[in-house]
C-alpha positions as CSV (number, residue, x, y, z in Angstrom):
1,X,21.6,16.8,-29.3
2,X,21.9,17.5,-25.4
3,X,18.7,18.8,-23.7
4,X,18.9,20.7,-20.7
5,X,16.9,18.9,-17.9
6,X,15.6,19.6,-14.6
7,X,16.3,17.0,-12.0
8,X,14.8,16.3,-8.4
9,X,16.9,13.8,-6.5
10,X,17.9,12.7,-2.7
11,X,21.0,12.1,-1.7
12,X,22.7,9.9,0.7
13,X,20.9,11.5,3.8
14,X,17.9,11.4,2.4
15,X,17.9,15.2,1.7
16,X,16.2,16.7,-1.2
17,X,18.6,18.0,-4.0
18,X,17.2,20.0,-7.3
19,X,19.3,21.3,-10.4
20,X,19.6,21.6,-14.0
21,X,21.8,19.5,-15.9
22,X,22.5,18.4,-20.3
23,X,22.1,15.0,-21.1
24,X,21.3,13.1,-24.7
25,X,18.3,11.7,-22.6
26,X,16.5,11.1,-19.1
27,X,17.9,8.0,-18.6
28,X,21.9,9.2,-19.3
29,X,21.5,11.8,-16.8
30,X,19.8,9.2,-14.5
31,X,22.8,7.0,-14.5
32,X,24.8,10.8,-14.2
33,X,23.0,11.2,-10.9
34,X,23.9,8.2,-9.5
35,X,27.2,8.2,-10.2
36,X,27.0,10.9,-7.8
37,X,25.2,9.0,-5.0
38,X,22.0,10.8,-5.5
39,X,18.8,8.9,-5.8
40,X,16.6,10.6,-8.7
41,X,12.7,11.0,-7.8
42,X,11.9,13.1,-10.7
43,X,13.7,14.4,-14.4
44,X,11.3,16.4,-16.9
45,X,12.7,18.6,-19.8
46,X,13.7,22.2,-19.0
47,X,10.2,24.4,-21.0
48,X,11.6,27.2,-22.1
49,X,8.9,30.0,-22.1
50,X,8.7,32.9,-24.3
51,X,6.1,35.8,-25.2
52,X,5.8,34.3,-28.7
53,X,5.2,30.3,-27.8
54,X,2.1,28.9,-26.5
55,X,2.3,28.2,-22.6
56,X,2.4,24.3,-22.3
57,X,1.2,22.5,-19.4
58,X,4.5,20.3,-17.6
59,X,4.6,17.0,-17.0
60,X,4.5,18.3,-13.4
61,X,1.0,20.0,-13.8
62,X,-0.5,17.1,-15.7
63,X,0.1,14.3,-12.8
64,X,-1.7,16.6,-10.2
65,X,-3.4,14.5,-8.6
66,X,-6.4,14.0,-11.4
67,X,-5.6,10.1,-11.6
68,X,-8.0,8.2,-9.3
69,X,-6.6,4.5,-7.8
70,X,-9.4,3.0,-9.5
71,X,-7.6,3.7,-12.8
72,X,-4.4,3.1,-11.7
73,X,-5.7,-0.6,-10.4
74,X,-6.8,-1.0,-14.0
75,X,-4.2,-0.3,-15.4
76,X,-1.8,-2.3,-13.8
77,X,-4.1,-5.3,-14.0
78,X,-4.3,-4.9,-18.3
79,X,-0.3,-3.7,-18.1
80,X,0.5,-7.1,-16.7
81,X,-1.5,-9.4,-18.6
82,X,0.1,-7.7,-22.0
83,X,3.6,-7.9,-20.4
84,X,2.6,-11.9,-19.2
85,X,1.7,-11.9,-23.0
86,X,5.2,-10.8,-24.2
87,X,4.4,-7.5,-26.0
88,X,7.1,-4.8,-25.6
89,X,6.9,-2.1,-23.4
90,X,6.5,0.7,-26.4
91,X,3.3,-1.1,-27.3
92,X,2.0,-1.9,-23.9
93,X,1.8,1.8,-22.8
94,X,0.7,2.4,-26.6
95,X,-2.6,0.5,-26.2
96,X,-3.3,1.3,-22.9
97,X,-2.5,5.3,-23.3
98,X,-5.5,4.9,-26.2
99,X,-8.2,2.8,-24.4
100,X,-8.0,4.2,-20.5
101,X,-10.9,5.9,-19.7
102,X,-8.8,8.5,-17.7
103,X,-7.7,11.7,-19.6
104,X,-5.4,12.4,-17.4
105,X,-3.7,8.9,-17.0
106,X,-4.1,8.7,-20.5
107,X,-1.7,11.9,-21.0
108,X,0.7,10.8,-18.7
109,X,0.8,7.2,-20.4
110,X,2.1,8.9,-23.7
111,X,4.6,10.6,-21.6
112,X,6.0,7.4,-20.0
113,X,6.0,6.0,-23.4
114,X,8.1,8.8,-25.0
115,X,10.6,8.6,-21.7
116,X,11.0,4.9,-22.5
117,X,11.7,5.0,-26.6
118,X,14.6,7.7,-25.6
119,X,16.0,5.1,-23.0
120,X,15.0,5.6,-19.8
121,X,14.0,2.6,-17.4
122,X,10.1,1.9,-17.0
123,X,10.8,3.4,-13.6
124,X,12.2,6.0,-13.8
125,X,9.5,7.2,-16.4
126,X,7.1,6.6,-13.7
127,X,9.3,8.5,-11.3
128,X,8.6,11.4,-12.9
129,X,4.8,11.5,-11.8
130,X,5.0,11.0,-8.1
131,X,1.8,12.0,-7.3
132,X,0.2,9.1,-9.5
133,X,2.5,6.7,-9.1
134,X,3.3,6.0,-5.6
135,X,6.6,5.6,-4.4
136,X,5.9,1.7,-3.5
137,X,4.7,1.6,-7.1
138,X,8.1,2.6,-8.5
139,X,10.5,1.2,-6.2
140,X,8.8,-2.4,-6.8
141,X,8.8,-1.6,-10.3
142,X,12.7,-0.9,-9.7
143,X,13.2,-4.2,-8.2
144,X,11.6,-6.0,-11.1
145,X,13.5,-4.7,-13.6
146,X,16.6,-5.7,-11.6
147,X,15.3,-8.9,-11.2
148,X,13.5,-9.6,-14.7
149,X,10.2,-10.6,-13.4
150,X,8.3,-7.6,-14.6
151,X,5.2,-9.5,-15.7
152,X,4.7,-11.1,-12.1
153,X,5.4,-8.0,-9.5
154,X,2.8,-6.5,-12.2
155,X,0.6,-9.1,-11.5
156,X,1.2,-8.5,-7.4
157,X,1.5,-5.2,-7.8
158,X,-2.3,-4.8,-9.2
159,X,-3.5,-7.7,-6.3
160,X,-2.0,-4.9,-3.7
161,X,-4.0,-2.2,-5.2
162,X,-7.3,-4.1,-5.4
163,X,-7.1,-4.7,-1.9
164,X,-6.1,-1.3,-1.0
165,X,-9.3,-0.2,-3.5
166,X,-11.8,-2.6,-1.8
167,X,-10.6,-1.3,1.4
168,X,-11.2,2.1,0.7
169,X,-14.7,1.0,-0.7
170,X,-15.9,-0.2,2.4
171,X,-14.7,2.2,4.9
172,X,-16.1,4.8,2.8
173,X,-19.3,2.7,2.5
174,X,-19.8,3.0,5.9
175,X,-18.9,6.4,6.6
176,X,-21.3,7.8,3.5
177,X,-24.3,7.3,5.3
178,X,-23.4,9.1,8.8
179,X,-22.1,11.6,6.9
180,X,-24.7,12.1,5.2
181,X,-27.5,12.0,7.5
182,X,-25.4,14.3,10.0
183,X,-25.6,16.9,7.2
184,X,-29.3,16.2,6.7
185,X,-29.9,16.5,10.5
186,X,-28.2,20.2,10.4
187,X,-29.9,21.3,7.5
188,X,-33.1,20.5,9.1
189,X,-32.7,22.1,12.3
190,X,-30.7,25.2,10.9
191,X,-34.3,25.3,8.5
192,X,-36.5,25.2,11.5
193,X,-34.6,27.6,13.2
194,X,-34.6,30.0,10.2
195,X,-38.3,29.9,9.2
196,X,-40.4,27.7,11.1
197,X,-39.4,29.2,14.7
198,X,-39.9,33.0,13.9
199,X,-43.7,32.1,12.8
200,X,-44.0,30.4,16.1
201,X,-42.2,33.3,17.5
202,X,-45.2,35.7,16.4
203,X,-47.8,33.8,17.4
204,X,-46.7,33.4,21.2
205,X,-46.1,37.2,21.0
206,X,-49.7,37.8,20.4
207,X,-50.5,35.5,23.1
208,X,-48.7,37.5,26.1
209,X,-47.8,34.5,27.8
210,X,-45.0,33.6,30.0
211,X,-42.9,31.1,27.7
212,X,-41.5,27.7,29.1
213,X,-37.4,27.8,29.4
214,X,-36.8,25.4,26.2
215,X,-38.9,27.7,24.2
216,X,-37.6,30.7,25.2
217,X,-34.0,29.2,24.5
218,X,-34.8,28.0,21.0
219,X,-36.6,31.4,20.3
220,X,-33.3,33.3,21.4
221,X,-31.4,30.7,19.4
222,X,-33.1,31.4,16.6
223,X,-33.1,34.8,17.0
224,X,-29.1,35.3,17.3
225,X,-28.6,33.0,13.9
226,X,-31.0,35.1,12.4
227,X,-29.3,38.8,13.1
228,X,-26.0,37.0,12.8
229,X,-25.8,34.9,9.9
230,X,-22.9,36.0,8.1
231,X,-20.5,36.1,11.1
232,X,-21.8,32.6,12.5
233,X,-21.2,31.4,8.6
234,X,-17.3,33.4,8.3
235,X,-16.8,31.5,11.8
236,X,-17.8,28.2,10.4
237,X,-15.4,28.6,7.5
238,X,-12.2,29.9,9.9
239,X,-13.0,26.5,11.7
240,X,-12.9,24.5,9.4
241,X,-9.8,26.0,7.6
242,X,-8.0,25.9,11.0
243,X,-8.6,22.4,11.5
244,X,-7.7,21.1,7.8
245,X,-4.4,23.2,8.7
246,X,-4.3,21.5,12.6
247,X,-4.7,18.1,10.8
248,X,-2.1,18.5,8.4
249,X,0.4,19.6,11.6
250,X,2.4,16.2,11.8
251,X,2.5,16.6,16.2
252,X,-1.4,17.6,16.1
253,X,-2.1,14.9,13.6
254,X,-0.7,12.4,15.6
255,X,-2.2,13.3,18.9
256,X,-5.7,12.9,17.2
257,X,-4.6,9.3,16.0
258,X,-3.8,8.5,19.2
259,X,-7.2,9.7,20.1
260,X,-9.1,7.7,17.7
261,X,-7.7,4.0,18.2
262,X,-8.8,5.1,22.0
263,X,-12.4,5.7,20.7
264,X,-14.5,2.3,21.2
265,X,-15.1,0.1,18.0
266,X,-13.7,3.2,15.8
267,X,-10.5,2.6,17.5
268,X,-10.4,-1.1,16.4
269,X,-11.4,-0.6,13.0
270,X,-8.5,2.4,12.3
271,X,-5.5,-0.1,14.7
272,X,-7.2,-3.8,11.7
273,X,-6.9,-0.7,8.5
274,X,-2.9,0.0,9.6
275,X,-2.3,-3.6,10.0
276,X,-3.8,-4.9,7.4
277,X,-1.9,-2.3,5.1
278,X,1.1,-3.0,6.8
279,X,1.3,-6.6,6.1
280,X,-0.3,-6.4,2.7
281,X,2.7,-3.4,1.7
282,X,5.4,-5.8,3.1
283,X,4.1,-8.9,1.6
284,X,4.2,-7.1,-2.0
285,X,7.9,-5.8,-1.3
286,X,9.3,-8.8,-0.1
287,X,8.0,-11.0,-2.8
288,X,9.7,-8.4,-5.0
289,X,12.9,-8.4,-3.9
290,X,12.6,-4.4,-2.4
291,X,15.6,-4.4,0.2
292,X,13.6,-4.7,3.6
293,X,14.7,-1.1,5.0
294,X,13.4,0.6,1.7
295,X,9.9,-1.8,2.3
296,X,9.7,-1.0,5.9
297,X,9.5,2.8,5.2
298,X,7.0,2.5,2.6
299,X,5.2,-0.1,4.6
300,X,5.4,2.8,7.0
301,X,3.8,5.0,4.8
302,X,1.2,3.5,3.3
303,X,-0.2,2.2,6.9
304,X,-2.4,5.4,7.4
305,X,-2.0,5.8,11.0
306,X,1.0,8.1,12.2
307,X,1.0,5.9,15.8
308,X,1.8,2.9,13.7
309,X,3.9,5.2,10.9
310,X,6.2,6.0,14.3
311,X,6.3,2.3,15.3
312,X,7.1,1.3,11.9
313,X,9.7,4.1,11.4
314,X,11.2,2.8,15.2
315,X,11.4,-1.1,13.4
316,X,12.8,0.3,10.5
317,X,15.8,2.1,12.5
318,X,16.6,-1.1,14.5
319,X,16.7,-3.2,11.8
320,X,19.3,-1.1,10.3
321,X,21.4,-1.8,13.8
322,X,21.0,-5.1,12.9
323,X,17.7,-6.3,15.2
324,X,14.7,-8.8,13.8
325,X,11.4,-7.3,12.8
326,X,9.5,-9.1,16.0
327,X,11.1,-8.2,18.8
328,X,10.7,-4.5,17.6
329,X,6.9,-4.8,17.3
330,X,6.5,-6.2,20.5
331,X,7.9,-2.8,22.2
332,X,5.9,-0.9,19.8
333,X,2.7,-2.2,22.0
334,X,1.0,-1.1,18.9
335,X,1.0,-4.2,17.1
336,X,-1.2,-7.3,18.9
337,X,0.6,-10.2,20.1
338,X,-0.3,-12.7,17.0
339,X,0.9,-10.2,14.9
340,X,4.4,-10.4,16.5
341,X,4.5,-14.3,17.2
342,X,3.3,-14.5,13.2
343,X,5.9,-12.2,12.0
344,X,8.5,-13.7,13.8
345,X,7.8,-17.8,13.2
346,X,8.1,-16.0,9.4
347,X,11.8,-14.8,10.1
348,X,13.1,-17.9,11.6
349,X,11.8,-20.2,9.2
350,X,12.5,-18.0,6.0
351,X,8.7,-17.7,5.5
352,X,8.3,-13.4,5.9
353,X,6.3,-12.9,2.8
354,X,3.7,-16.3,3.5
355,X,2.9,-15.0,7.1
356,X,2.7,-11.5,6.0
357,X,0.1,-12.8,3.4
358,X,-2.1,-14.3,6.0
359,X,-2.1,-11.8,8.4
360,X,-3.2,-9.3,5.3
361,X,-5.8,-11.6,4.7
362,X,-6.9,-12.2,8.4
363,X,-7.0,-8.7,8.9
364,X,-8.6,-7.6,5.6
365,X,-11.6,-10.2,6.9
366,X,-11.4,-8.4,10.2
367,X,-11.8,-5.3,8.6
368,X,-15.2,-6.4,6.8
369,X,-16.4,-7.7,10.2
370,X,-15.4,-4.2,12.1
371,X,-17.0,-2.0,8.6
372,X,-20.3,-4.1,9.7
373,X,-20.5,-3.5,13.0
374,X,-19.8,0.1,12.7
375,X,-22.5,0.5,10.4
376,X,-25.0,-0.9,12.5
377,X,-24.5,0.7,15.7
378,X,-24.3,4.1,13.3
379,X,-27.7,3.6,12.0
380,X,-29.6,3.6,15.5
381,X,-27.3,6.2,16.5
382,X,-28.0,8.6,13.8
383,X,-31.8,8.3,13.9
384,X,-31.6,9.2,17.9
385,X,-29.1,12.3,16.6
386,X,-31.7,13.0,14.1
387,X,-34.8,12.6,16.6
388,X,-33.5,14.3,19.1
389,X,-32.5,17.8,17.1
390,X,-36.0,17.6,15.3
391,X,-38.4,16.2,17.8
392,X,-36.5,18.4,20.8
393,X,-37.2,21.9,18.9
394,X,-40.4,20.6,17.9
395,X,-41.6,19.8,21.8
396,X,-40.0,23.2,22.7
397,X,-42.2,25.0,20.3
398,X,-45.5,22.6,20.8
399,X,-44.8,23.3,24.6
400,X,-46.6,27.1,25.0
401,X,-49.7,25.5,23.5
402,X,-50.2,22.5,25.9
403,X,-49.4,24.8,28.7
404,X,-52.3,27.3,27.2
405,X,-54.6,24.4,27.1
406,X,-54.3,23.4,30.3
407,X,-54.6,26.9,31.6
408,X,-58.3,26.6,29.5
409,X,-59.0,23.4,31.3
């Protein structure tokens, strides 16, 4: 019997297309679709609502956004070795919809597996949760199943992800604790300033003396926070909302990414992330089989910065007029010079994916090195930031009473 489905698809230039269409299953309509040139990113079954029926959450709502890569990582590592074992697919997503620890990914894993019993390639199933599985994920996936050598791009798939995990870890690592001692820092002096200073503030009132200027500043300070909490606290939230909206503006965005590989030892860490993403991405596609525009433009994506998105996107384009990878990084001036002499030894000897591999794991080691050495200029830095807030308001309120003892003297 047909079911009426709703697709999402991109056509030849790369537009976005939606519609509703009958089919005996998701993977008939899939091959409908591309019969027609468009490229399907997501089919789910038409939920027909009524006062009388239960409202069911969609396939859409479940994959938002709940799965963390950590679970992913997992299980792609357990799918591989149970593919590299020779169970089917049916049981594969079977025992691993029952034992993740993930309820979400869990959910969507029984999903896959129904998509797959009716027919549809493990691809597309995954296509239909775009928010969990990336599109680097399926399209490698994709390129497996073309090529029948699901168990190893498994297998690469979940080396990619580790790395991109342990990566993560240690950038956040090192960002945790100046984060965290920032917020500290305010708390503290926003405390002072809201109950230690007014005591002070009395007791200098009794005295009738003439204040020095850093009291009298921290006094009026405290003062002003004090009669205008709320609106100082509304005008803190309107900031913060205006910049999460100014960072999501692709032009502002990338003007602050320019900033930041400007900004000394930050700068180098951010330029060694892209890289090493870049390569690692590439590696993993090439390996694969991905055709190398479709694995420059998810390289692209998945290398964080949008000054080497831009670069990448600019390679990507001149490879389609028929150019070599290298020459195309060197006008970048993004990408350092070993980079480019690296990536283009790899081309002329038919080596791409083995140079791509060792600049990943060069820069993944550089990485590690830069994560160090941001930590430990942080950690001086944040005590001084620390010091100075506390012990500055404490000397300007300790300040009227050396003054009044040397008057005594």
């Amino acid at each position: 019997m047909a079911k009426v489905y709703v697709y999402h698809a991109r056509n030849m230039k790369g537009e976005l297309v939606t519609g509703e269409s009958e089919a005996e299953s998701i993977r008939e309509l899939a091959m409908k679709l591309r019969g027609m040139n468009l490229y399907p990113v997501r089919i789910e079954e038409k939920r027909v609502s009524s006062f009388l029926t239960l409202s069911l959450t969609s396939p859409k709502e479940k994959k938002g956004g709940k799965v963390k890569l950590k679970d992913i990582t997992i299980f792609t590592r357990q799918f591989a070795t149970m593919i590299n074992a020779g169970l089917s697919l049916s049981t594969c997503l079977n025992i691993l919809s029952e034992q993740s620890e993930s309820k979400a990914l869990r959910q969507i894993l029984k999903e896959v597996q129904k998509m797959v019993d009716e027919g549809s390639s493990l691809s597309d199933a995954f296509g239909n949760f775009p928010n969990v599985f990336s599109p680097l994920y399926i399209n490698m996936i994709r390129a497996a199943e073309s090529a029948g050598t699901l168990d190893e791009t498994l297998e690469r798939l979940a080396i990619t992800l580790e790395k991109q995990q342990e990566l993560r870890r240690k950038i956040k690592s090192a960002m945790t604790y100046p984060v965290i001692v920032l917020i500290i820092a305010i708390g503290a002096g926003f405390g002072m300033l809201t109950f230690l200073v007014p005591i002070f503030a009395g007791m200098f009132e009794s005295m009738g003396a003439q204040l020095p200027l850093p009291t009298a500043v921290l006094l009026r300070l405290s003062q002003m926070i004090r009669k205008n909490f709320l609106l100082i606290f509304l005008a803190t939230v309107i900031l913060v909302l205006v910049a999460i909206r100014a960072w999501k503006n692709p032009k502002i965005k990338e003007k602050i990414d320019e900033i930041l590989l400007k900004i000394p030892v930050l700068g180098g860490l951010i330029q060694k992330t892209s890289i090493a993403n870049f390569a690692t991405t590439l590696s993993a596609q090439v390996r694969t089989g991905v055709p190398i525009l479709q694995a420059l433009q998810l390289a692209g994506q998945t290398a964080g910065n949008s000054v080497y998105r831009k670069a990448i996107d600019l390679v990507r384009t001149r490879v389609r007029e028929g150019e070599r990878i290298a020459p195309v990084l060197k006008e970048t001036k993004v990408f350092p010079t070993m980079v480019i002499h690296m990536i283009s030894v790899g081309e002329e000897s038919g080596s791409l994916e083995t140079m791509l591999n060792k600049i990943a794991e060069f820069y993944e080691a550089e990485v590690a090195a830069a994560v160090e050495s941001l930590t430990s200029l942080i950690e001086p830095l944040m005590m001084v930031v620390i010091g100075g807030i506390v012990g500055g308001m404490l000397i300007a309120l300790y300040l009227p009473i050396f003054t009044m003892f040397q008057y005594i003297k």
